[in-house]
N, C-alpha and C positions, 0 to 999 in steps of 0.2 A: 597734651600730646607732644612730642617729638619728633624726631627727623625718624629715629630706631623704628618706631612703631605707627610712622603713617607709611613707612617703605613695605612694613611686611605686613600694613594689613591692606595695601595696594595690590603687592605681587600675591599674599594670600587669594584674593579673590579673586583671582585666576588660573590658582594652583588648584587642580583636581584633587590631589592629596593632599590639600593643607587641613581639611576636616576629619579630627578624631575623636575619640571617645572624650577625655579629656576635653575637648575645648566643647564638645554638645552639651556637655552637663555642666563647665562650671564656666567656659568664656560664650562672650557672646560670637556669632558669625561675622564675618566681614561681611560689608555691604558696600558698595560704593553707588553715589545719584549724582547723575549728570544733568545743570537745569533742571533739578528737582526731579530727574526721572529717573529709576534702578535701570543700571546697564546689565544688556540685554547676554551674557557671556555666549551667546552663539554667533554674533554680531561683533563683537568687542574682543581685541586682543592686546596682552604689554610685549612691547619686545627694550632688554635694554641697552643701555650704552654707557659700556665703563671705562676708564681705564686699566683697570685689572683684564680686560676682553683676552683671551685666549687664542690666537689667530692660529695657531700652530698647531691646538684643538679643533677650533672652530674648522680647518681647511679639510678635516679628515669627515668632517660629513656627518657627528651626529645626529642623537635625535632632538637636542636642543640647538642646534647650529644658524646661526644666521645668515650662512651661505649657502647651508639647505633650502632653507625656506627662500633665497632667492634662487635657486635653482629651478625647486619644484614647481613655481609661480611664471618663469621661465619656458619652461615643459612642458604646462599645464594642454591637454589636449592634443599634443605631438603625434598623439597614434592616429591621427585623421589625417595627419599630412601625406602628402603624395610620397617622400621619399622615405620615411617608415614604415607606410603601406609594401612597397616596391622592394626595402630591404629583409620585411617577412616574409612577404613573396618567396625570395630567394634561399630563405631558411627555410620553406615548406622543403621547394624541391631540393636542397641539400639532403634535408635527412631522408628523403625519400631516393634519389640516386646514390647517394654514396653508402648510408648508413642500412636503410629497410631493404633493398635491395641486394644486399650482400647478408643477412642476415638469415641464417643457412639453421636451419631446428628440425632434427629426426621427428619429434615430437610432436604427433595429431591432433592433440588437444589443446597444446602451450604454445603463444607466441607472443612476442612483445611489439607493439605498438611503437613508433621514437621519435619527438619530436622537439625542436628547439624554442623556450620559452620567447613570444610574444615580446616585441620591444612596445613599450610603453611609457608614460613620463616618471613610473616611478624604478622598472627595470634599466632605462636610462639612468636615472639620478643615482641608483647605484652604481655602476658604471661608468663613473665620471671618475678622474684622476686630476686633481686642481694645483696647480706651483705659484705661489707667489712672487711677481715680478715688478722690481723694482727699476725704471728707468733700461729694460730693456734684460734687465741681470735678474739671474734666479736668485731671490733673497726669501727672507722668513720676519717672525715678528722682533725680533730685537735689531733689523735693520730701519724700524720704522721711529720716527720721533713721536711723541705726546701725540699735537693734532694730528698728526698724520692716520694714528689706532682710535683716534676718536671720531673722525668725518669718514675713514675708512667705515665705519658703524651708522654713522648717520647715512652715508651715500647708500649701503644696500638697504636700512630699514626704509630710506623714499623709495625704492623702487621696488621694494617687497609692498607698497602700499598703492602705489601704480600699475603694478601687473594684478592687485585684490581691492578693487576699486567697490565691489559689494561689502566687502568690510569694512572694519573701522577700527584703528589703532590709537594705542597709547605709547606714545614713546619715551621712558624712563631715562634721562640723560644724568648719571649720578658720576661728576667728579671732582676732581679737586678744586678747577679751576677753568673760568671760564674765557677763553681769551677771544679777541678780535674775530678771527677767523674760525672759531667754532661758532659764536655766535651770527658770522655772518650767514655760515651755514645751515643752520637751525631757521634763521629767518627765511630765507632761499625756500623750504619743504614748505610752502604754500599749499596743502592741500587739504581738502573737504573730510575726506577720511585719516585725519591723521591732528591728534591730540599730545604736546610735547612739552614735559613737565621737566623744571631743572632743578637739580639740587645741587649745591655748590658750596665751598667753604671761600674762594676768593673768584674777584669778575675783574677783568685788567682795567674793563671800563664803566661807565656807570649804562646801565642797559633796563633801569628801574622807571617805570611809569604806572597809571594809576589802575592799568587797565590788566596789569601784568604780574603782581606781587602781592602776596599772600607769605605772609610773617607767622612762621610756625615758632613757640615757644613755650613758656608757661599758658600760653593761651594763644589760640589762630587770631592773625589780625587780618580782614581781605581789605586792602584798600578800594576796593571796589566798591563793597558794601557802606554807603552811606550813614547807614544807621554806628556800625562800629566805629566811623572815624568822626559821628556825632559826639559819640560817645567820650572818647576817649581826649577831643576836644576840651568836652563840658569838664573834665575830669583831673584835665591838665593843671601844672601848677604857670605856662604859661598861658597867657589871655591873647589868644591868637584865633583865627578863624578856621573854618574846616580845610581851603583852597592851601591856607598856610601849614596847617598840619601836617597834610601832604608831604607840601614841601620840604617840609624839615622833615623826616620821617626817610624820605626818599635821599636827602642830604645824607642825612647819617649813614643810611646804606650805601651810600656810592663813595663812601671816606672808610668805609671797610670796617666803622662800629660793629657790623653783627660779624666780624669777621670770628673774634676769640670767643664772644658772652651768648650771641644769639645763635639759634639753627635758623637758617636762614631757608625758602622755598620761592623760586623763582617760577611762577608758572604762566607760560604763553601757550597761548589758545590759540589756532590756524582756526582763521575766517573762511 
C-alpha cells in the first residue's frame, strides 16, 4: 500500500459516488474498521485540510465548503429563536398589507395567495454574504501565509465538531510540511468526536512516539503493534531489543530518513 491509495480508499469510503460498475465487478469495496469495528458512515464523517484549500471558493458557500458546514452547525435550529420567530411575524403581515391587500383581480374564480419564504437555518445560510478580514482589512486567500490556510482549516473543522457533538469526525490533514505551530494546533482539538490523521513529506520537529505512527510503505508498520515491531526486531540485521527498535526507528524519522525513500503516515488519535 501507499500514500496514493490509502488516501482514496479513505476519502472513497465516504464518497456516495465513488461506487461503480467497474469497481463492483472487478475492485474490491472500501471498508474502513475502527478498533476492529466497521465505521458506521451515518455516524462517521472526513473533512480535509490541505494546502491547496480554496478560501476564495470555499467563502462563496458551496456544497462542499467548510464554511458551510460551519455555518449550518451555527444555525442549526435558529427558527425556534425568539427573533426569527418575530422577524416572520413581520413578513406575514408585510405581504398581507402591502402586497394581498392591494391586489386588485376582476376575476371570480382566480386569485393568488403571496407569501414571503420562511427564515430558517438553511434560508439564512443562503443569505449570508461572508469577506475575509485580515487584521481588521478586507483581504482574500493570497493575503494569507502557509499556517495561517492550514489552522485557518483546523480552527473551523474543531468547531464544526463542537457545534455536532453526536457525530464523529475524521480529520485528513494532508501537506507538505508540518511545522511547530500547526502541530501545536492539532494537539489543542482534544476532542472525543474528532479523529486526526497526518500525512506529511517533512515535520520541523520530531513529533514521532510509539503511540502515534504508522509507517506506510512496501508494507504498514504500526509501532503500536507489538507483534510487528517483534518481528521486525527478530529480523534485523542489528541485535537490539524491541524498546531499542523503536528507538532507532523513531531516530530515523525525526532526521528526515523517510523524507525522499519512505511515504511516511503520521497518525494521532484524540483521547
Amino acid at each position: 500500500m501507499n500514500i496514493y491509495e490509502f488516501k482514496k480508499g479513505l476519502i472513497g469510503y465516504f464518497d456516495k459516488s465513488s461506487m461503480s460498475e467497474y469497481q463492483s465487478e472487478v475492485q474490491r469495496e472500501y471498508k474502513i474498521n475502527f478498533n476492529d469495528l466497521s465505521m458506521d458512515k451515518k455516524l462517521w464523517n472526513i473533512l480535509e485540510v490541505s494546502h491547496n484549500y480554496d478560501l476564495n471558493t470555499d467563502i462563496k458557500l458551496g456544497s462542499k465548503s467548510l464554511l458551510l458546514k460551519y455555518f449550518e452547525g451555527m444555525l442549526t435550529d435558529i427558527e425556534y429563536s425568539d427573533e426569527v420567530n418575530t422577524i416572520n411575524g413581520l413578513l406575514d403581515l408585510l405581504a398581507d398589507e402591502s402586497i394581498i391587500s392591494n391586489m386588485l383581480f376582476t376575476n371570480e374564480t382566480i386569485d393568488f395567495n403571496v407569501s414571503f419564504q420562511e427564515l430558517n437555518s438553511k434560508v439564512l445560510t443562503k443569505m449570508l454574504c461572508i469577506e475575509l478580514l485580515k487584521e481588521e482589512y478586507e483581504a482574500n486567500f493570497y493575503n494569507l501565509d502557509y499556517n495561517e490556510i492550514i489552522i485557518l482549516q483546523l480552527d473551523l473543522i474543531e468547531n464544526i465538531c463542537r457545534q455536532n457533538k453526536n457525530l464523529k469526525y475524521i480529520c485528513l490533514v494532508d501537506v507538505p510540511k508540518v511545522t511547530d505551530e500547526i502541530f501545536k494546533k492539532i494537539n489543542f482539538m482534544d476532542l472525543l468526536n474528532l479523529k486526526t490523521i497526518i500525512i506529511a513529506n517533512d515535520f520541523e520537529n520530531n513529533y514521532f512516539d510509539v503511540t502515534n505512527t504508522l509507517l506506510i510503505a512496501e508494507k504498514m508498520i504500526d509501532l503500536y503493534d507489538e507483534e510487528t515491531i517483534y518481528d521486525l526486531t527478530m529480523n534485523h540485521k542489528l541485535n537490539i531489543s524491541m524498546d531499542e527498535m523503536i528507538d532507532h526507528i523513531i531516530k530515523k524519522l525525526s532526521t528526515k530518513f523517510t523524507n525522499i525513500t519512505t511515504d511516511l503516515l503520521l497518525n494521532k488519535l484524540s483521547n
